[in-house]
Each structure stands twice: as structure tokens, then as C-alpha cells.
mmCIF file of the N, C-alpha and C atoms, coordinates in Angstrom:
data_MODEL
# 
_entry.id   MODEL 
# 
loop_
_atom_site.group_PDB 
_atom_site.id 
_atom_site.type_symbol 
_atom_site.label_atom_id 
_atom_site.label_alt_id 
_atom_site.label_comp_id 
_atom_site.label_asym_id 
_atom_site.label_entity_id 
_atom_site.label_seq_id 
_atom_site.pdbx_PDB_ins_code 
_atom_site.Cartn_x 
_atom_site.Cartn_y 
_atom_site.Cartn_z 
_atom_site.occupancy 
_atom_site.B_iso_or_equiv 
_atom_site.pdbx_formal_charge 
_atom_site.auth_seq_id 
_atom_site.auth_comp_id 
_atom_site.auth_asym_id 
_atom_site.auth_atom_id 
_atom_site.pdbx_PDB_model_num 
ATOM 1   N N  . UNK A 1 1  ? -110.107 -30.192 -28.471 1.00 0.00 ? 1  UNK A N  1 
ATOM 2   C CA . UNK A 1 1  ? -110.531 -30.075 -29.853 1.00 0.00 ? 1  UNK A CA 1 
ATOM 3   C C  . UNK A 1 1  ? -109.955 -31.249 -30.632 1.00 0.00 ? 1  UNK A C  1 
ATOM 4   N N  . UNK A 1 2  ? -110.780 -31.783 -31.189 1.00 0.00 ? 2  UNK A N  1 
ATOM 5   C CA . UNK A 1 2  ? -110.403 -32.771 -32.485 1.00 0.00 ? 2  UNK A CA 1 
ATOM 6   C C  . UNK A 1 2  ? -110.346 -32.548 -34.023 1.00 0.00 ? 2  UNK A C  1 
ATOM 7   N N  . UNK A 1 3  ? -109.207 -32.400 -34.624 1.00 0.00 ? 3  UNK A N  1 
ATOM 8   C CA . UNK A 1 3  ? -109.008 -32.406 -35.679 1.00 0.00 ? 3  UNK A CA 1 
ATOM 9   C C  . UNK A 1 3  ? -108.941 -33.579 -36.653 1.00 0.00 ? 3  UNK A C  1 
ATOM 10  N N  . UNK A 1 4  ? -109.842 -34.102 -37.492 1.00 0.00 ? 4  UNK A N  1 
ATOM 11  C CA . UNK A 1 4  ? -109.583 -34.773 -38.599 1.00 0.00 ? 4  UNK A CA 1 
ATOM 12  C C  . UNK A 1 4  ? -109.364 -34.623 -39.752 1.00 0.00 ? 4  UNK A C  1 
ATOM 13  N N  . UNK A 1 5  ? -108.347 -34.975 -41.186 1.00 0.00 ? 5  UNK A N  1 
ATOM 14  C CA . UNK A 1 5  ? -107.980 -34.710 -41.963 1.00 0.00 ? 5  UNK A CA 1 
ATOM 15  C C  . UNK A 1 5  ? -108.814 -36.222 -42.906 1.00 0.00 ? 5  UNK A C  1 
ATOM 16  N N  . UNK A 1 6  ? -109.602 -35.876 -44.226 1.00 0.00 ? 6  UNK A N  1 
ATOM 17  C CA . UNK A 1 6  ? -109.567 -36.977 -44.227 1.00 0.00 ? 6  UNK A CA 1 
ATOM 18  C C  . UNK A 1 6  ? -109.414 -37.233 -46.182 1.00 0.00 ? 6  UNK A C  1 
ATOM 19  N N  . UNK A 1 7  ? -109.188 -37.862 -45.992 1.00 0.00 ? 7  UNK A N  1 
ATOM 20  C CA . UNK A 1 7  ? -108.408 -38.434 -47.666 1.00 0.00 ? 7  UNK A CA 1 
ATOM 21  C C  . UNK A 1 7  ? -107.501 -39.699 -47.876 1.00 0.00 ? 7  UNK A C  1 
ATOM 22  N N  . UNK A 1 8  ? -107.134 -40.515 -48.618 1.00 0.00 ? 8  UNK A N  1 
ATOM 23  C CA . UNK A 1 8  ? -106.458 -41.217 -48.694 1.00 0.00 ? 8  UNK A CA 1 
ATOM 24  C C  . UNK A 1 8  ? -105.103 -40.530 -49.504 1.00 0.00 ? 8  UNK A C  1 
ATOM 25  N N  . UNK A 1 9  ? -104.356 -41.403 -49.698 1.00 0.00 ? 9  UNK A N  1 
ATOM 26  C CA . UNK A 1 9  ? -102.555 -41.078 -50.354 1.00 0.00 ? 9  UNK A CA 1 
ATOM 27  C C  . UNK A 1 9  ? -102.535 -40.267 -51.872 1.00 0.00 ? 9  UNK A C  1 
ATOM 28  N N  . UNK A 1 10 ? -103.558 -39.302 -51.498 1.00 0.00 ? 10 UNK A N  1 
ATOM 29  C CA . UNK A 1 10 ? -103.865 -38.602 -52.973 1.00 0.00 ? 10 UNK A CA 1 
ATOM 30  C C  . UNK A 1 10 ? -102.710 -37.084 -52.872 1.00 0.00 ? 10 UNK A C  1 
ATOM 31  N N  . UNK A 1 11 ? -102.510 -36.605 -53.849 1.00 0.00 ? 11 UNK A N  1 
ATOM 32  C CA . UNK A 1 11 ? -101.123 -35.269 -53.196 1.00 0.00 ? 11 UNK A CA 1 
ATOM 33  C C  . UNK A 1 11 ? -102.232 -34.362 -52.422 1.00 0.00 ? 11 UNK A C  1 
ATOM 34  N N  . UNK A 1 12 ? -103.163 -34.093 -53.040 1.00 0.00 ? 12 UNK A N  1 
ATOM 35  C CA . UNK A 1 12 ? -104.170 -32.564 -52.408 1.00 0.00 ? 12 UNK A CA 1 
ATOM 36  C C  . UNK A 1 12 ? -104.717 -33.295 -50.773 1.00 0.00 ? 12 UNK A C  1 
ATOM 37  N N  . UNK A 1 13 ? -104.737 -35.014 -50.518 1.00 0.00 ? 13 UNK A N  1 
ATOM 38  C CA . UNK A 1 13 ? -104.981 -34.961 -49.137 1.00 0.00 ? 13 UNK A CA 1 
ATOM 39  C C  . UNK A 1 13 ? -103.903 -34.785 -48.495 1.00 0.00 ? 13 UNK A C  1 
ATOM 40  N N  . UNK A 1 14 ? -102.859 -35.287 -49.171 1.00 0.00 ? 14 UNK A N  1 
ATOM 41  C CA . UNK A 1 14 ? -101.707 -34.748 -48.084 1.00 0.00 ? 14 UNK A CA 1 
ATOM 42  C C  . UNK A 1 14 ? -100.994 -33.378 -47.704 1.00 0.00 ? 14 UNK A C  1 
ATOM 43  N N  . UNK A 1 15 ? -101.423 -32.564 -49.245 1.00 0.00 ? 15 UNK A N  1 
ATOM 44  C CA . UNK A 1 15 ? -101.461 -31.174 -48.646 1.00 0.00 ? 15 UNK A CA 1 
ATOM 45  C C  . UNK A 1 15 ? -101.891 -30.919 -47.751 1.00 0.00 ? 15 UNK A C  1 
ATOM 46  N N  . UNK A 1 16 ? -103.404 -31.042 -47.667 1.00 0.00 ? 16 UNK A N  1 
ATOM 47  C CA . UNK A 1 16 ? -104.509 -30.568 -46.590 1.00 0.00 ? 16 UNK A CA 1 
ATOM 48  C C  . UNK A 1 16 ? -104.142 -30.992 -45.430 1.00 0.00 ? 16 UNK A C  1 
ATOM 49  N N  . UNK A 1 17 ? -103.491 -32.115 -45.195 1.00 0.00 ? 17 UNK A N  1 
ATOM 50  C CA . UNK A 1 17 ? -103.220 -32.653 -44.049 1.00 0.00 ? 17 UNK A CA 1 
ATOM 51  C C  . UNK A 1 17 ? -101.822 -31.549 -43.359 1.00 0.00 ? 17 UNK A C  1 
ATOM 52  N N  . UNK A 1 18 ? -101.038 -31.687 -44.155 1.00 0.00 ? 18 UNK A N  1 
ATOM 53  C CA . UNK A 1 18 ? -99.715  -30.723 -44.037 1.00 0.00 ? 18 UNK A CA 1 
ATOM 54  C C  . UNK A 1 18 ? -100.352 -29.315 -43.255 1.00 0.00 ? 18 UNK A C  1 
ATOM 55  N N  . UNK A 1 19 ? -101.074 -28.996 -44.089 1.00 0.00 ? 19 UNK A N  1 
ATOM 56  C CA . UNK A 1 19 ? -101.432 -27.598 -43.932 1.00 0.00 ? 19 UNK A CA 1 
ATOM 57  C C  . UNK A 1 19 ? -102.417 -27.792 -42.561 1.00 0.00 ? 19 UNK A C  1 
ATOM 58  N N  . UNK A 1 20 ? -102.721 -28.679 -42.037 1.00 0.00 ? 20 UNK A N  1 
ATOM 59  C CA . UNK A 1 20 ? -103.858 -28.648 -40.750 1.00 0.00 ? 20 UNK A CA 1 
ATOM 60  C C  . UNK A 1 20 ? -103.116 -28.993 -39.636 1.00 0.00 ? 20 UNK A C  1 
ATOM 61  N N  . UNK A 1 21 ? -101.900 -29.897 -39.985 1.00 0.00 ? 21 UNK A N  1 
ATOM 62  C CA . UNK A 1 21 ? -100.928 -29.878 -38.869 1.00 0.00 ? 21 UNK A CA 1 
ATOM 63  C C  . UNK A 1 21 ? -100.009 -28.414 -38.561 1.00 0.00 ? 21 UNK A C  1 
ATOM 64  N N  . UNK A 1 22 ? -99.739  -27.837 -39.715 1.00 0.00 ? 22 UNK A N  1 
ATOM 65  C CA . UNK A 1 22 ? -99.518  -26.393 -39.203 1.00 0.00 ? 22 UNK A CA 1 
ATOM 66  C C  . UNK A 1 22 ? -100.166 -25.494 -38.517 1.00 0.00 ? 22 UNK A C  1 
ATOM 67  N N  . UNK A 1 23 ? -101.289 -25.401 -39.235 1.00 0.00 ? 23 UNK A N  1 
ATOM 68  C CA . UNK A 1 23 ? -102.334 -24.682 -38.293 1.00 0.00 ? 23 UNK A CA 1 
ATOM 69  C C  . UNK A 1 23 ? -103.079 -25.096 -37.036 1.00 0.00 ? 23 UNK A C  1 
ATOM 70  N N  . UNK A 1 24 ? -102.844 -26.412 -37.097 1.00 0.00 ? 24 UNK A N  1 
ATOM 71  C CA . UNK A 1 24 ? -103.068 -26.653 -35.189 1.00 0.00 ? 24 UNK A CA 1 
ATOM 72  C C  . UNK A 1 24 ? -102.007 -26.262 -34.508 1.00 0.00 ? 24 UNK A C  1 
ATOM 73  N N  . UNK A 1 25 ? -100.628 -26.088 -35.015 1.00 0.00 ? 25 UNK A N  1 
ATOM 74  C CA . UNK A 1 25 ? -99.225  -25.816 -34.462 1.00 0.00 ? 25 UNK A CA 1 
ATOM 75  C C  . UNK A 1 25 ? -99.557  -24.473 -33.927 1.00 0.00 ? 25 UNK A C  1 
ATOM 76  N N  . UNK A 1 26 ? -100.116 -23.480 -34.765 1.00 0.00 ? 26 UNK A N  1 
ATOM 77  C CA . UNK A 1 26 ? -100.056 -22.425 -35.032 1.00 0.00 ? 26 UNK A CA 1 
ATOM 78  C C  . UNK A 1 26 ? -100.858 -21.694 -34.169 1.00 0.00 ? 26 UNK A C  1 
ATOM 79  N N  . UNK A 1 27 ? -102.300 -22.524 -33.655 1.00 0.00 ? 27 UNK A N  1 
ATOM 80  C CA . UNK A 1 27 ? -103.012 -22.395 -32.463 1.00 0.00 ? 27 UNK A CA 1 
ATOM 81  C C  . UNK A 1 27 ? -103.578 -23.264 -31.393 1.00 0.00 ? 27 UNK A C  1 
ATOM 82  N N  . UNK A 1 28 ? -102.316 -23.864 -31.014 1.00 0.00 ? 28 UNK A N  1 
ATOM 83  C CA . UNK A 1 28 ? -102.022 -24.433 -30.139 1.00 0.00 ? 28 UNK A CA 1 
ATOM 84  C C  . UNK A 1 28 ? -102.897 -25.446 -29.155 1.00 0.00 ? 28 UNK A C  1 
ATOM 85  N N  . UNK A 1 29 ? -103.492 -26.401 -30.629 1.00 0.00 ? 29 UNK A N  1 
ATOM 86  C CA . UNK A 1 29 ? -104.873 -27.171 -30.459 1.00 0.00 ? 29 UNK A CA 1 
ATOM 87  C C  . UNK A 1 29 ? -103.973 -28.552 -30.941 1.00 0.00 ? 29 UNK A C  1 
ATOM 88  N N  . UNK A 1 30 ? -104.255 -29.698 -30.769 1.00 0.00 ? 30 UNK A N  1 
ATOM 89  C CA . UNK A 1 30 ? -104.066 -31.462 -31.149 1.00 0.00 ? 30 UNK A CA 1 
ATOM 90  C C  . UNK A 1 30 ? -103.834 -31.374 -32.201 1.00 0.00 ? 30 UNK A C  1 
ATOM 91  N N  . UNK A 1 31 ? -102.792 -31.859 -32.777 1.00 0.00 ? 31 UNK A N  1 
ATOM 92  C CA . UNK A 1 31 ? -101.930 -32.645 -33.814 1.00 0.00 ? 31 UNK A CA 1 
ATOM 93  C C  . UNK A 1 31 ? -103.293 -33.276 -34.523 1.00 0.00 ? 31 UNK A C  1 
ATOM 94  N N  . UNK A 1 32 ? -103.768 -33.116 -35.869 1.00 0.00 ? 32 UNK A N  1 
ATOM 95  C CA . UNK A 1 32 ? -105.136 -33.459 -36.567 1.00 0.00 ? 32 UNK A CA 1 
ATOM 96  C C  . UNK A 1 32 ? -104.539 -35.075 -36.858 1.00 0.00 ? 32 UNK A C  1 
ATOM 97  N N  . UNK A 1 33 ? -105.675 -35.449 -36.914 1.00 0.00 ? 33 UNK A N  1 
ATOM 98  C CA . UNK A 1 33 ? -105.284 -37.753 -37.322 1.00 0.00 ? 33 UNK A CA 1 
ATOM 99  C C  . UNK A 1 33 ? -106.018 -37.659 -38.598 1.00 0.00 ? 33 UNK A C  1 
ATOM 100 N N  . UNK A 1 34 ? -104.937 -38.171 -39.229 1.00 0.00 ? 34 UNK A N  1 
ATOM 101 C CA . UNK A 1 34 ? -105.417 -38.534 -41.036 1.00 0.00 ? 34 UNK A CA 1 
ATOM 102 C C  . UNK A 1 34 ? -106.509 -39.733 -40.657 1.00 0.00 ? 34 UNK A C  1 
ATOM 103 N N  . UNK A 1 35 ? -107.281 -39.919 -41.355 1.00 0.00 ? 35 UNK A N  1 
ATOM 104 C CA . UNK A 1 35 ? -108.445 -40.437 -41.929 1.00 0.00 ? 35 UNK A CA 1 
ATOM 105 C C  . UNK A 1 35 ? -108.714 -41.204 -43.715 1.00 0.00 ? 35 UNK A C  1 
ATOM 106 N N  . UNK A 1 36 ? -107.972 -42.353 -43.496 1.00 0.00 ? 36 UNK A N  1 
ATOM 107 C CA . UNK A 1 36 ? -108.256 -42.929 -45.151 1.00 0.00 ? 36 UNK A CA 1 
ATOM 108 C C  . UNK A 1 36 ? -109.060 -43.674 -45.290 1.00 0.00 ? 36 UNK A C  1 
ATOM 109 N N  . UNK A 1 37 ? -109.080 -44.603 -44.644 1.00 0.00 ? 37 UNK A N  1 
ATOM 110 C CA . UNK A 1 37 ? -110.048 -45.370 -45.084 1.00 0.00 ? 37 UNK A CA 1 
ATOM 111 C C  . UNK A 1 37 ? -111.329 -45.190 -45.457 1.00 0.00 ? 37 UNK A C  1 
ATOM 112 N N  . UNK A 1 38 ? -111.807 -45.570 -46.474 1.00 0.00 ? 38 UNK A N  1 
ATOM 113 C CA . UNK A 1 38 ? -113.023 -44.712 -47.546 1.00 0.00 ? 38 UNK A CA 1 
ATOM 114 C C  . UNK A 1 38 ? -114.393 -45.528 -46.817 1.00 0.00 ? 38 UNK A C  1 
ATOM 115 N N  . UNK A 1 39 ? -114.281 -46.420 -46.199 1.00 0.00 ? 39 UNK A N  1 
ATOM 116 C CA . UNK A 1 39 ? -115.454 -46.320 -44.947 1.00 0.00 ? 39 UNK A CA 1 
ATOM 117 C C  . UNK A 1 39 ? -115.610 -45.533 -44.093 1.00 0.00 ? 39 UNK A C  1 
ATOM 118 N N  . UNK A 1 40 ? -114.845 -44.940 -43.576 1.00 0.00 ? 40 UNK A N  1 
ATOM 119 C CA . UNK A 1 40 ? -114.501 -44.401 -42.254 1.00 0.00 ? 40 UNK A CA 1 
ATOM 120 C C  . UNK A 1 40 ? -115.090 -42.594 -42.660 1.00 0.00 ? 40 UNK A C  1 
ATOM 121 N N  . UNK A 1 41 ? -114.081 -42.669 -43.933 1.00 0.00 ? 41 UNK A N  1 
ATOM 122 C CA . UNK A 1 41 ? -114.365 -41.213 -44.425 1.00 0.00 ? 41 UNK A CA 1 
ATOM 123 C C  . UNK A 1 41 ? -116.297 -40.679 -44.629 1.00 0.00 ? 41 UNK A C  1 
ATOM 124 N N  . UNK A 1 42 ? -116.650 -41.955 -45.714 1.00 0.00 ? 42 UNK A N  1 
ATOM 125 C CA . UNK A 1 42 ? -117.988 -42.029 -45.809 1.00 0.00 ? 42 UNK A CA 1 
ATOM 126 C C  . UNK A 1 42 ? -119.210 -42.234 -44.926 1.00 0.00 ? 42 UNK A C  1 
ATOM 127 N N  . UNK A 1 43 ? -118.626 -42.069 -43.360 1.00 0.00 ? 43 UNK A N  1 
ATOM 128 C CA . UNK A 1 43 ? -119.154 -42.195 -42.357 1.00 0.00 ? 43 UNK A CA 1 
ATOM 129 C C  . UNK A 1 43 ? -119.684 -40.587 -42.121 1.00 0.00 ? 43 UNK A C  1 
ATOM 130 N N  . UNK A 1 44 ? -118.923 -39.662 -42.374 1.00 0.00 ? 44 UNK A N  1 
ATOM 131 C CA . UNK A 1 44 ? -118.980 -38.188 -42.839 1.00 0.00 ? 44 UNK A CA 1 
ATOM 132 C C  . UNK A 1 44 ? -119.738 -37.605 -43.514 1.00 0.00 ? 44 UNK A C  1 
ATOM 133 N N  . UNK A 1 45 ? -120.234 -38.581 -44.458 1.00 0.00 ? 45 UNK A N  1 
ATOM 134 C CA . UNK A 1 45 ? -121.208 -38.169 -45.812 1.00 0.00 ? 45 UNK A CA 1 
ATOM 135 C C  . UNK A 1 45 ? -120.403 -37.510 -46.589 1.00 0.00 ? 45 UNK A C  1 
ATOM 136 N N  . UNK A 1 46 ? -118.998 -37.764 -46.803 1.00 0.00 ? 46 UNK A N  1 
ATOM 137 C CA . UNK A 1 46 ? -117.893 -37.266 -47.828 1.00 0.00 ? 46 UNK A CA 1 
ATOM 138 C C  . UNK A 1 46 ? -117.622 -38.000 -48.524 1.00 0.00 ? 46 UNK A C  1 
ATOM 139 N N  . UNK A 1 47 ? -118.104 -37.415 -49.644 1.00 0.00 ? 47 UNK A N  1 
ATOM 140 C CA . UNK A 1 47 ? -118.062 -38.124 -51.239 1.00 0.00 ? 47 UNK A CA 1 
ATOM 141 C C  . UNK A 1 47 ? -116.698 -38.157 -51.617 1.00 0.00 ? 47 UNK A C  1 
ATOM 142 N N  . UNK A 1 48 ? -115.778 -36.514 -51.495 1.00 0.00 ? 48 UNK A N  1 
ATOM 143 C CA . UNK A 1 48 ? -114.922 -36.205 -52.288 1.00 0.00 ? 48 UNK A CA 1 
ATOM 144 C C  . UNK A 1 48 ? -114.300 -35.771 -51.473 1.00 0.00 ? 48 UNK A C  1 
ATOM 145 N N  . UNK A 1 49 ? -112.985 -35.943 -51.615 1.00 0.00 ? 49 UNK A N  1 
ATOM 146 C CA . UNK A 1 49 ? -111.556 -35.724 -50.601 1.00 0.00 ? 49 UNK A CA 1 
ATOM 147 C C  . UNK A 1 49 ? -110.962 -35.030 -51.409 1.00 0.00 ? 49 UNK A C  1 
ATOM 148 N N  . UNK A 1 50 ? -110.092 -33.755 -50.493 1.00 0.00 ? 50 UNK A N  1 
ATOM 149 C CA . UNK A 1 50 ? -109.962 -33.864 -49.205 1.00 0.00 ? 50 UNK A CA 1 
ATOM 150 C C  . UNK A 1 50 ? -110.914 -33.701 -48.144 1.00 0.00 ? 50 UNK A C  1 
ATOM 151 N N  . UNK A 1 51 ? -110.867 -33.793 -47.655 1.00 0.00 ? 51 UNK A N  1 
ATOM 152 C CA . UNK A 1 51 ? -111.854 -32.995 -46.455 1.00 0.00 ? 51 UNK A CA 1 
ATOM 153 C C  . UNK A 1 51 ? -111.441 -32.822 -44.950 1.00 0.00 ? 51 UNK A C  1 
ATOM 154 N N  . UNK A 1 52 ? -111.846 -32.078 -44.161 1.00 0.00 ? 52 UNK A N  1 
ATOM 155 C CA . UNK A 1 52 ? -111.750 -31.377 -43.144 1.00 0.00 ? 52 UNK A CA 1 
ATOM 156 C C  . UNK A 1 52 ? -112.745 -31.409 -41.737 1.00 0.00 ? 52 UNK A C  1 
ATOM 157 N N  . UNK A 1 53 ? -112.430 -32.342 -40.680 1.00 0.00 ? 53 UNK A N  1 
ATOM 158 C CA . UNK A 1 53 ? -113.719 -32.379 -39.725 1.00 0.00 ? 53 UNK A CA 1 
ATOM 159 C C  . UNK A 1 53 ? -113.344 -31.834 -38.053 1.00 0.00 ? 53 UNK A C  1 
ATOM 160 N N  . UNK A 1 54 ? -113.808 -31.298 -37.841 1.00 0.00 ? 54 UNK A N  1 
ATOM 161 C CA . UNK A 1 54 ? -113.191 -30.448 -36.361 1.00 0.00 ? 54 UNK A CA 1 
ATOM 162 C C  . UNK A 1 54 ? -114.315 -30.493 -35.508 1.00 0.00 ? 54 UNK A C  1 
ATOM 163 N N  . UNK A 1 55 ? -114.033 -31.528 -34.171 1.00 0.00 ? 55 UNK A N  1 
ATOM 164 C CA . UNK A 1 55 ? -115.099 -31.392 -33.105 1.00 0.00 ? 55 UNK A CA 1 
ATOM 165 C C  . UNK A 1 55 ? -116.349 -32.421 -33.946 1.00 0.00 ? 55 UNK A C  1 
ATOM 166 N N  . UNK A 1 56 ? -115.877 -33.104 -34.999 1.00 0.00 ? 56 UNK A N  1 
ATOM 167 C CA . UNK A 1 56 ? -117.091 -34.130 -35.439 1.00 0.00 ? 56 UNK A CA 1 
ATOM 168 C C  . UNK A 1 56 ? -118.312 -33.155 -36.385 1.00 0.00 ? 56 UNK A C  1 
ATOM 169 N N  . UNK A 1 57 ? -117.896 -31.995 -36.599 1.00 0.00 ? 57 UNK A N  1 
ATOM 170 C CA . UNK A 1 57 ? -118.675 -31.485 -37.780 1.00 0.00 ? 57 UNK A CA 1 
ATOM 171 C C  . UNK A 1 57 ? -118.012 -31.567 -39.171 1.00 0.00 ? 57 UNK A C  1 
ATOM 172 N N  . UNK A 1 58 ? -118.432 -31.557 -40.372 1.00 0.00 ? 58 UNK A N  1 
ATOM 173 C CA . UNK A 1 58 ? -117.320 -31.305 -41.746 1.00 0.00 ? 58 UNK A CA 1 
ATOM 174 C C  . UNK A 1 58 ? -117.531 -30.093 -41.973 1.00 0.00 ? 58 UNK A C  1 
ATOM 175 N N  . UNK A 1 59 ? -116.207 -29.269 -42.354 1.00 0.00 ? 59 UNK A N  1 
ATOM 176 C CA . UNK A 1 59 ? -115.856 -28.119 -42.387 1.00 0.00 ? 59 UNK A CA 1 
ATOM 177 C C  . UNK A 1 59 ? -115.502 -27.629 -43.436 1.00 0.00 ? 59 UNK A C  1 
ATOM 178 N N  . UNK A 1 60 ? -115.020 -28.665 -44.213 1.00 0.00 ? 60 UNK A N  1 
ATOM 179 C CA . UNK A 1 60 ? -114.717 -28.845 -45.730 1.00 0.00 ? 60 UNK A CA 1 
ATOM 180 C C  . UNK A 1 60 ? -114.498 -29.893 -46.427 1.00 0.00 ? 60 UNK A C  1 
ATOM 181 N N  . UNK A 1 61 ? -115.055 -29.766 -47.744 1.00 0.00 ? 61 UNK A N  1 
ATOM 182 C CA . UNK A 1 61 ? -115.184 -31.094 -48.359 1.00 0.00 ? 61 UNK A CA 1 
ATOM 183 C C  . UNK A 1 61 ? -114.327 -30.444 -49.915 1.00 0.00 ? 61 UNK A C  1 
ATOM 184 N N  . UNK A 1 62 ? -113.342 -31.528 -50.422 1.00 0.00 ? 62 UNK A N  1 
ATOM 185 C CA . UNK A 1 62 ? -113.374 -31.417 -51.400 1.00 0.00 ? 62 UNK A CA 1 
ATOM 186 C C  . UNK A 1 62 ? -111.873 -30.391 -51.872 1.00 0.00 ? 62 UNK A C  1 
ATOM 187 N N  . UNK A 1 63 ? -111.757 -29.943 -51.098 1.00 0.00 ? 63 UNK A N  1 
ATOM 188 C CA . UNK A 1 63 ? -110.688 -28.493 -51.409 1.00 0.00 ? 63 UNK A CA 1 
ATOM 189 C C  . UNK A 1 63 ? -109.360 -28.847 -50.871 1.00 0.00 ? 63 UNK A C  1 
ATOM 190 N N  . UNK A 1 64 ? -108.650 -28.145 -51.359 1.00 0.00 ? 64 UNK A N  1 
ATOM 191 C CA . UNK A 1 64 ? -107.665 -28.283 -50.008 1.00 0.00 ? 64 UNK A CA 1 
ATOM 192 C C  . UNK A 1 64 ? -107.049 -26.660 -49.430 1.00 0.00 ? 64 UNK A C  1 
ATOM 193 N N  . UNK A 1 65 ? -107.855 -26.475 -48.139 1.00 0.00 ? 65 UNK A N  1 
ATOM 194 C CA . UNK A 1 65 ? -107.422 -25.594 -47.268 1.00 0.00 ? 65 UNK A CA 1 
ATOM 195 C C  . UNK A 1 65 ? -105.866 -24.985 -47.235 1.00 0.00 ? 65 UNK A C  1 
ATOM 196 N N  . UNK A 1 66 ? -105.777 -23.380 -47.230 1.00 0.00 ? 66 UNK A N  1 
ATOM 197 C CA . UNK A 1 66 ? -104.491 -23.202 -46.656 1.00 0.00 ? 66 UNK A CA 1 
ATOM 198 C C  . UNK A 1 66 ? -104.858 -22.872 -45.388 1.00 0.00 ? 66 UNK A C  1 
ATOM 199 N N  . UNK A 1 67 ? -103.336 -23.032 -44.808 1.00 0.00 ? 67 UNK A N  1 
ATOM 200 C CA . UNK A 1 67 ? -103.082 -22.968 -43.281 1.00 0.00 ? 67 UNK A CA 1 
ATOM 201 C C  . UNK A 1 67 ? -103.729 -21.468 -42.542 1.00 0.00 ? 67 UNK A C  1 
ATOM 202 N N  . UNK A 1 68 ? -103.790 -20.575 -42.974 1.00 0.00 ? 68 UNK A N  1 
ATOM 203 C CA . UNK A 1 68 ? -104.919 -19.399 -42.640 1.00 0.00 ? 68 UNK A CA 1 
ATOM 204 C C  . UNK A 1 68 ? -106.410 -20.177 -42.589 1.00 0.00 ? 68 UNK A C  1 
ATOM 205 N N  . UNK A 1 69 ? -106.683 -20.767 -43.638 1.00 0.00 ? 69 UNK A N  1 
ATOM 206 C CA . UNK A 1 69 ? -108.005 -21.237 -43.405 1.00 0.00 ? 69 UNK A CA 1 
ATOM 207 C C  . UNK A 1 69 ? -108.529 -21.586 -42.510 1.00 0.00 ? 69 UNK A C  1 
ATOM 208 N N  . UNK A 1 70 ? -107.461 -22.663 -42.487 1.00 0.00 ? 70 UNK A N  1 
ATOM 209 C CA . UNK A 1 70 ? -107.582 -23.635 -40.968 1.00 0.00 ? 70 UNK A CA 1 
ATOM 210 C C  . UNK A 1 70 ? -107.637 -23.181 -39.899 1.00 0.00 ? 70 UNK A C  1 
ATOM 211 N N  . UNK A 1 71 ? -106.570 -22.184 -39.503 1.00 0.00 ? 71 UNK A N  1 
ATOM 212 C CA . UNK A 1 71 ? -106.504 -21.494 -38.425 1.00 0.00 ? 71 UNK A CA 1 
ATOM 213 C C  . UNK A 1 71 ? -108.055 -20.402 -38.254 1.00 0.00 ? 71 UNK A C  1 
ATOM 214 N N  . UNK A 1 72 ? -108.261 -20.199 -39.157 1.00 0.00 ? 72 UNK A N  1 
ATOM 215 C CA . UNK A 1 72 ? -109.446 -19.385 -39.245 1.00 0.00 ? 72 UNK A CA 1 
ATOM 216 C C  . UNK A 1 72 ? -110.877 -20.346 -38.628 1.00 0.00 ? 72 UNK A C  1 
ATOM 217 N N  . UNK A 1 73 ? -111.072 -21.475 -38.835 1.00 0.00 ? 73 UNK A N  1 
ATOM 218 C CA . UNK A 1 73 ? -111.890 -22.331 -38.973 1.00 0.00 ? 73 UNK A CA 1 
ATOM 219 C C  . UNK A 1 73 ? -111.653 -22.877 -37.459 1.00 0.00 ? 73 UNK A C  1 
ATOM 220 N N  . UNK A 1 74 ? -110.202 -22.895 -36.719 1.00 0.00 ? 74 UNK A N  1 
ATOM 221 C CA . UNK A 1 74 ? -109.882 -24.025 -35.607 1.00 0.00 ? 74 UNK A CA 1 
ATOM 222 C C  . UNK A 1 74 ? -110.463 -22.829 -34.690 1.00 0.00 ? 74 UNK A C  1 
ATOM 223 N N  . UNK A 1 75 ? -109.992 -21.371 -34.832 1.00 0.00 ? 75 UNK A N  1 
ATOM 224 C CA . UNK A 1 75 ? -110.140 -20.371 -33.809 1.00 0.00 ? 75 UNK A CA 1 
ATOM 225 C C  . UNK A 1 75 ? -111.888 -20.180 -34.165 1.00 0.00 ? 75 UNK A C  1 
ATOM 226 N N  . UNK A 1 76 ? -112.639 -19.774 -34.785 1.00 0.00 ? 76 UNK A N  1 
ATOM 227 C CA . UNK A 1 76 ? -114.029 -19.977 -34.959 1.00 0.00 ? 76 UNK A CA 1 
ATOM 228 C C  . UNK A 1 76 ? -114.823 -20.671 -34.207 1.00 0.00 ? 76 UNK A C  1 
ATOM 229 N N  . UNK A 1 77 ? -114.071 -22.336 -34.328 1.00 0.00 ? 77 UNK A N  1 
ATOM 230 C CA . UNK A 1 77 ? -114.585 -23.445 -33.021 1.00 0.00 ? 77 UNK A CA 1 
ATOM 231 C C  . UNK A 1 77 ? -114.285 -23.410 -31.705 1.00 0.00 ? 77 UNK A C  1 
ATOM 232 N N  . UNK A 1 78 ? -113.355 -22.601 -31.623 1.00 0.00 ? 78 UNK A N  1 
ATOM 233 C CA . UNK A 1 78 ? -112.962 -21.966 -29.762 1.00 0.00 ? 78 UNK A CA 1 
ATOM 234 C C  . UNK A 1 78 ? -113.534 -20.807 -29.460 1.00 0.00 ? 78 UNK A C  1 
ATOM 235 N N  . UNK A 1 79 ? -114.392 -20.104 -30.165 1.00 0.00 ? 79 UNK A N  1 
ATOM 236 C CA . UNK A 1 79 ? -115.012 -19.347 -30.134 1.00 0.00 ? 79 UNK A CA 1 
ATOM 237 C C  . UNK A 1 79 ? -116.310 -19.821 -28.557 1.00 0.00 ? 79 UNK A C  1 
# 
């Protein structure tokens, strides 16, 4: 499973990021890779950060996830 976090040095991406490295901890899936660069991000079709991409789909745009979420969202995709 691949986790991406994506936002640049804004506080709510680095929440989101915080909170997605817990919740991969938490179910025992890959350490998520931040994502800033606003090309890279917009490769996503993500306007607005934070955002959230698992397995190359976006999962969330815009918010920032708590660590239930995530975990909710990582176990969904192992489904």
C-alpha cells in the first residue's frame, strides 16, 4: 500500500501528515511520503491542500483527517 500526504509547509498539511503517519503505524501499512511540490500535487487534480492519496486514488482533498479517519480509509483499501 502507498500512502501519500500531500501539501506543502502549511500547519493543516503537516497535521495531516502527522496524523497519516500514525495511522499507518496503527495498521501496520508504509510510512506515507509527503508530497509538496505544487506540480506534483496538481498531477492529482488537487486544487486545495491538504490532501490524502492511497494506492494512487485521492481520498481527500482539502481537510485535514484525524488519525481514525485514516485508519478507517487505509483498512477500507485492504479490504
Amino acid at each position: 500500500m502507498k500512502i501519500l500526504t500531500l501539501g506543502s509547509c502549511c500547519k493543516k498539511s503537516a497535521e495531516n501528515h502527522k496524523n497519516a503517519v500514525e495511522a499507518a503505524k496503527n495498521c501496520g501499512v508504509e510510512e506515507p511520503k509527503n508530497i509538496g511540490d505544487i506540480r506534483e500535487i496538481m498531477k492529482y487534480g488537487v486544487m486545495s491542500t491538504p490532501g490524502l492519496v492511497i494506492d494512487g486514488k485521492v481520498v481527500a482533498i482539502g481537510r485535514v483527517l484525524s488519525v481514525s479517519q485514516i485508519e478507517k480509509l487505509i483498512k477500507d483499501c485492504l479490504k
